[in-house]
MDTraj code that builds the backbone (N, CA, C; nanometers):
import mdtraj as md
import numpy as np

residues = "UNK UNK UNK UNK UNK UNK UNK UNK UNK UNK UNK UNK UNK UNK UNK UNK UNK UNK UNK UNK UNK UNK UNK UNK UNK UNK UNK UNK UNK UNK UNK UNK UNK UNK UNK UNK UNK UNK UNK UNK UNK UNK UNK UNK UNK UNK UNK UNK UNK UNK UNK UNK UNK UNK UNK UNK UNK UNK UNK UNK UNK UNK UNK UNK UNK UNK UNK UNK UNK UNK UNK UNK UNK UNK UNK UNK UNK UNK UNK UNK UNK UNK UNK UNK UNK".split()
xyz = np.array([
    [-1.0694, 0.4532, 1.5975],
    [-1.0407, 0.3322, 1.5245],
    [-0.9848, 0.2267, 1.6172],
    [-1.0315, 0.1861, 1.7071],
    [-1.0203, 0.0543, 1.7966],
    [-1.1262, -0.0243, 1.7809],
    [-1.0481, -0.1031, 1.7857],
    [-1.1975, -0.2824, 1.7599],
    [-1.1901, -0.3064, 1.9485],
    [-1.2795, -0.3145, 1.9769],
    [-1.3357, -0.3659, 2.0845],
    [-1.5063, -0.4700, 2.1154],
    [-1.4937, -0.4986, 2.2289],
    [-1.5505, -0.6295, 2.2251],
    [-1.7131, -0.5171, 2.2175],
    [-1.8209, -0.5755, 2.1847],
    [-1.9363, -0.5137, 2.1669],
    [-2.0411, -0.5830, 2.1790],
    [-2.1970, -0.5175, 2.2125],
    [-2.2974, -0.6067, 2.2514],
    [-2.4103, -0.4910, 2.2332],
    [-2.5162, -0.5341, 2.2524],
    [-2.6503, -0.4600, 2.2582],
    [-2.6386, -0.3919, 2.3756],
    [-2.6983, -0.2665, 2.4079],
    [-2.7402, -0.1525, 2.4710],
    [-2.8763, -0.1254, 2.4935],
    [-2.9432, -0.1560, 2.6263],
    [-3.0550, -0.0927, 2.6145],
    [-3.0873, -0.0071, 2.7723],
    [-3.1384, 0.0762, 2.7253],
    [-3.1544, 0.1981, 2.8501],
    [-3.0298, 0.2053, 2.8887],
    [-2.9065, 0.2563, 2.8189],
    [-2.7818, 0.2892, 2.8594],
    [-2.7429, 0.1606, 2.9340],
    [-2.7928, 0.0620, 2.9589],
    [-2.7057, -0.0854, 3.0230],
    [-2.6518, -0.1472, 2.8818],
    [-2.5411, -0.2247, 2.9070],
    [-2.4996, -0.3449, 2.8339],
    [-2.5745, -0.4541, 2.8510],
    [-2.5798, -0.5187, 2.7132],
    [-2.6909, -0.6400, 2.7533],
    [-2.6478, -0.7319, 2.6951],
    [-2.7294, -0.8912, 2.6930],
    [-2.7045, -0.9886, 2.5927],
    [-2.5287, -1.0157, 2.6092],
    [-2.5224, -1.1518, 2.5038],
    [-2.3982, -1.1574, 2.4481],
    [-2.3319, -1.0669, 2.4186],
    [-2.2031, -1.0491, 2.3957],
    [-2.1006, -1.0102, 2.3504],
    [-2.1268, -1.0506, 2.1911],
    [-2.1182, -0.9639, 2.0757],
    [-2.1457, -0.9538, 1.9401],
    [-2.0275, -1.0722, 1.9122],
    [-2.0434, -1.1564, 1.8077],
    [-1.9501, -1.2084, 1.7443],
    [-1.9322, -1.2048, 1.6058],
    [-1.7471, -1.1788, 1.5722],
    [-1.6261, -1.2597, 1.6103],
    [-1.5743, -1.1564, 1.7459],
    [-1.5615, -1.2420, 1.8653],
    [-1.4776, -1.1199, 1.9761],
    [-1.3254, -1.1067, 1.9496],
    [-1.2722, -0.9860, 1.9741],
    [-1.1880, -0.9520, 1.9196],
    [-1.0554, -0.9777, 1.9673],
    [-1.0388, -1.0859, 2.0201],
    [-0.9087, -1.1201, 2.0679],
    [-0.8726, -1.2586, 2.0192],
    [-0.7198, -1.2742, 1.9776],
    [-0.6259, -1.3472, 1.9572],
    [-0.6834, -1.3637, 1.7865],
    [-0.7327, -1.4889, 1.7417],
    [-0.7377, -1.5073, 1.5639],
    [-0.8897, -1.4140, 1.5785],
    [-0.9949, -1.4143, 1.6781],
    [-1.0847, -1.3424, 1.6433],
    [-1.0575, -1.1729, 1.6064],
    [-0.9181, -1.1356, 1.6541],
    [-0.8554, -0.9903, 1.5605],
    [-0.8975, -1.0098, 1.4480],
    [-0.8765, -1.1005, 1.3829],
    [-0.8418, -1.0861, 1.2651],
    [-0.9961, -1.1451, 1.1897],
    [-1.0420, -1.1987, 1.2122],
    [-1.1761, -1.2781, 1.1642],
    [-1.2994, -1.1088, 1.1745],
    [-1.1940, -1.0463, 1.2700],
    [-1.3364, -0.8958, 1.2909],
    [-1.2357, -0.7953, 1.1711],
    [-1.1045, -0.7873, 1.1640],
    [-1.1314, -0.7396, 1.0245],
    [-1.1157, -0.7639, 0.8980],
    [-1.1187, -0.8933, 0.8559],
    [-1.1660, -0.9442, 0.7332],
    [-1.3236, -0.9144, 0.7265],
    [-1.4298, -0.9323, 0.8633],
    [-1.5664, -0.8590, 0.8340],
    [-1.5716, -0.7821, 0.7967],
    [-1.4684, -0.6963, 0.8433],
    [-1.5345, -0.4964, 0.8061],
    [-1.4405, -0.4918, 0.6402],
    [-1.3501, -0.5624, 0.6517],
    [-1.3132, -0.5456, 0.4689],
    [-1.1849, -0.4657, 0.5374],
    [-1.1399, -0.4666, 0.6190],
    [-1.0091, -0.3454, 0.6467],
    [-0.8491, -0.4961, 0.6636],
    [-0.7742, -0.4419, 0.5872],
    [-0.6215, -0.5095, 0.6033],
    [-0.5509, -0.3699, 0.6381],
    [-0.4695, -0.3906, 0.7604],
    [-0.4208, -0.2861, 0.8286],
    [-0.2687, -0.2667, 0.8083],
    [-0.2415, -0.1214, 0.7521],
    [-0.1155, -0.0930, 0.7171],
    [0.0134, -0.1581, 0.8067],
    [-0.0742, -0.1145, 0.9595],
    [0.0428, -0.0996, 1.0970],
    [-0.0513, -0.1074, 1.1767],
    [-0.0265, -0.2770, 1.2603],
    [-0.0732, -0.3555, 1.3590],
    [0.0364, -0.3135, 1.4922],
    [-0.0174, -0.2828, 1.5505],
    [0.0850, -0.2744, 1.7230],
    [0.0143, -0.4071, 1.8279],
    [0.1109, -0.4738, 1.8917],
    [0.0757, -0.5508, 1.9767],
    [0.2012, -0.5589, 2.1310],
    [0.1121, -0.5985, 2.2180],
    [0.1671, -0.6284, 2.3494],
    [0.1805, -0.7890, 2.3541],
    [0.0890, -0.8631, 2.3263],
    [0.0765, -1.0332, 2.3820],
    [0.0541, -1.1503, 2.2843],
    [0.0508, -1.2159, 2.3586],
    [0.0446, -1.3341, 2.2358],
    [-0.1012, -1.3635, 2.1823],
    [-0.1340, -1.2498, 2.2676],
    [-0.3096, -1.2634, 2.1606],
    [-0.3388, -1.1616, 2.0308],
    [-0.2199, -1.1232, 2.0204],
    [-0.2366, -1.0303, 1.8895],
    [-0.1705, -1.0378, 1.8132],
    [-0.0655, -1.2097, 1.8119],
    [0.0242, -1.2494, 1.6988],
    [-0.0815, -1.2851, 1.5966],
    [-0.1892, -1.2647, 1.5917],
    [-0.2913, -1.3336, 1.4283],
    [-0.2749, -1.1881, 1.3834],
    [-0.3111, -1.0963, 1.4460],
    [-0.3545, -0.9287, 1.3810],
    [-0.2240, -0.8771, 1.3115],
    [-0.0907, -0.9011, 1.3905],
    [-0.0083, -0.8592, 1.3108],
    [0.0542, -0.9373, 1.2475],
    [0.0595, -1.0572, 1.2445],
    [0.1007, -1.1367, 1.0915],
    [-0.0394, -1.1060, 0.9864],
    [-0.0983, -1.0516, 0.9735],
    [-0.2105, -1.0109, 0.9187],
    [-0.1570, -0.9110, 0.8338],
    [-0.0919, -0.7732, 0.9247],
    [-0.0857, -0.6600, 0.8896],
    [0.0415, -0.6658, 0.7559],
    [0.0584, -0.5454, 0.7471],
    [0.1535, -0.5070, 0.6032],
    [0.2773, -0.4795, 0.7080],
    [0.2771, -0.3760, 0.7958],
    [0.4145, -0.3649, 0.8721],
    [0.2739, -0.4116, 1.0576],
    [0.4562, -0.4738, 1.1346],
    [0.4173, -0.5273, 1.2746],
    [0.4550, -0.4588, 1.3713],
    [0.4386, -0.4541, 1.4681],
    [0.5453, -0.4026, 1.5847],
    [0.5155, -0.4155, 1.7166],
    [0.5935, -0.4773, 1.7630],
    [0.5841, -0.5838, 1.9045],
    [0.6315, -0.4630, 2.0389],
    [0.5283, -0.4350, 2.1020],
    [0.6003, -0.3747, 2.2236],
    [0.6075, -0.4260, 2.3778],
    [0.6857, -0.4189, 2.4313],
    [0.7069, -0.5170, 2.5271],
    [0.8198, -0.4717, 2.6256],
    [0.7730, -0.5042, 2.7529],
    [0.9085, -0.4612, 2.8677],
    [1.0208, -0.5153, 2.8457],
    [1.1179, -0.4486, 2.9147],
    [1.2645, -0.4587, 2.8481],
    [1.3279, -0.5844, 2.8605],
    [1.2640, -0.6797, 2.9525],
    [1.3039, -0.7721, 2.9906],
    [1.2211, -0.9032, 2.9808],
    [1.1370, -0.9108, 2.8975],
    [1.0293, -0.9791, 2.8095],
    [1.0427, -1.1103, 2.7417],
    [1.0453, -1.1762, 2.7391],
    [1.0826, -1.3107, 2.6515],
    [0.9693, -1.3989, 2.6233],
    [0.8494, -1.3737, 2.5542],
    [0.7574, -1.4120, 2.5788],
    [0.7222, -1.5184, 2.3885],
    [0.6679, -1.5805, 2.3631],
    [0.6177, -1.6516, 2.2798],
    [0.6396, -1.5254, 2.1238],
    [0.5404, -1.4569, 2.1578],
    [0.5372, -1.3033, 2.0697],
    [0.6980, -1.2607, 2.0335],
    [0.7071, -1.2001, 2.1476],
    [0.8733, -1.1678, 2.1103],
    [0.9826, -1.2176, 2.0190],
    [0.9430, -1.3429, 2.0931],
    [1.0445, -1.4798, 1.9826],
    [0.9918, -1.4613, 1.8149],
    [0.8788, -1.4733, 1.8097],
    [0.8243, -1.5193, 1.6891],
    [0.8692, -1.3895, 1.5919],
    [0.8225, -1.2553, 1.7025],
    [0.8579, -1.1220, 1.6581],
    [1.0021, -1.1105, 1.6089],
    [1.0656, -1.1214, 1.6725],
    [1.2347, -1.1821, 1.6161],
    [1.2552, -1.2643, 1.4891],
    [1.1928, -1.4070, 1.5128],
    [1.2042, -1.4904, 1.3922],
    [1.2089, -1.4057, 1.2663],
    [1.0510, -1.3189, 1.2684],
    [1.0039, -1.2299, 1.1764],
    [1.0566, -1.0840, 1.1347],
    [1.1298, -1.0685, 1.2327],
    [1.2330, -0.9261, 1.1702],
    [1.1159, -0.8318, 1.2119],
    [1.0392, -0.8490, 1.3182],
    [0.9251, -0.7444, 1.3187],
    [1.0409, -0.6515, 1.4134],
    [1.0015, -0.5468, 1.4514],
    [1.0679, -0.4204, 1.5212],
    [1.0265, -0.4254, 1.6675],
    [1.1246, -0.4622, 1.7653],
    [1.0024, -0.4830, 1.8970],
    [1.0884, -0.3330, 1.9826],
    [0.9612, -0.2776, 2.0314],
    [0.9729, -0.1408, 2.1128],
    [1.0133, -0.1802, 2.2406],
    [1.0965, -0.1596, 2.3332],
    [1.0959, -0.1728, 2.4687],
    [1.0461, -0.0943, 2.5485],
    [0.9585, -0.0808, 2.6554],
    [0.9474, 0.0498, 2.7350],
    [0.9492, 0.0074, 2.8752],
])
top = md.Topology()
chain = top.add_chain()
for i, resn in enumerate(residues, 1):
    res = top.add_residue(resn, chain, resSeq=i)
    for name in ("N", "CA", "C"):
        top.add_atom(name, md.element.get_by_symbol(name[0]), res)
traj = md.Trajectory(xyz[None], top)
């Protein structure tokens, strides 16, 4: 269950475009309103995955211990739970 970026295959090569919506930053979220899925528990590292987890039902921001990044903040504002590692 990972969304990743995707494209046509032929003779075992990657081909063509990249399928669209690609799956980073609001396009998270535009790929799963396609498939019909709202996600219990969104995990994110960056500020390209603040659309997926304001999306989600529960968030959770993980990030080095010493981190202060756009995400973080917002993650704070929001009472989301941020992991340090």
């Amino acid at each position: 269950r990972v969304i990743g970026v995707t494209c046509d295959v032929l003779e075992g090569a990657l081909v063509g475009p990249v399928h669209e919506p690609v799956p980073c930053g609001p396009g998270k979220v535009a790929w799963l309103k396609q498939k019909g899925v709202h996600p219990a528990l969104a995990v994110g590292n960056g500020d390209l995955d603040f659309d997926m987890l304001a999306l989600a039902e529960e968030a959770l921001v993980v990030t080095p211990p010493d981190a202060v990044n756009q995400l973080v903040r917002e993650g704070r504002a929001r009472g989301w739970p941020i992991l340090t590692a």
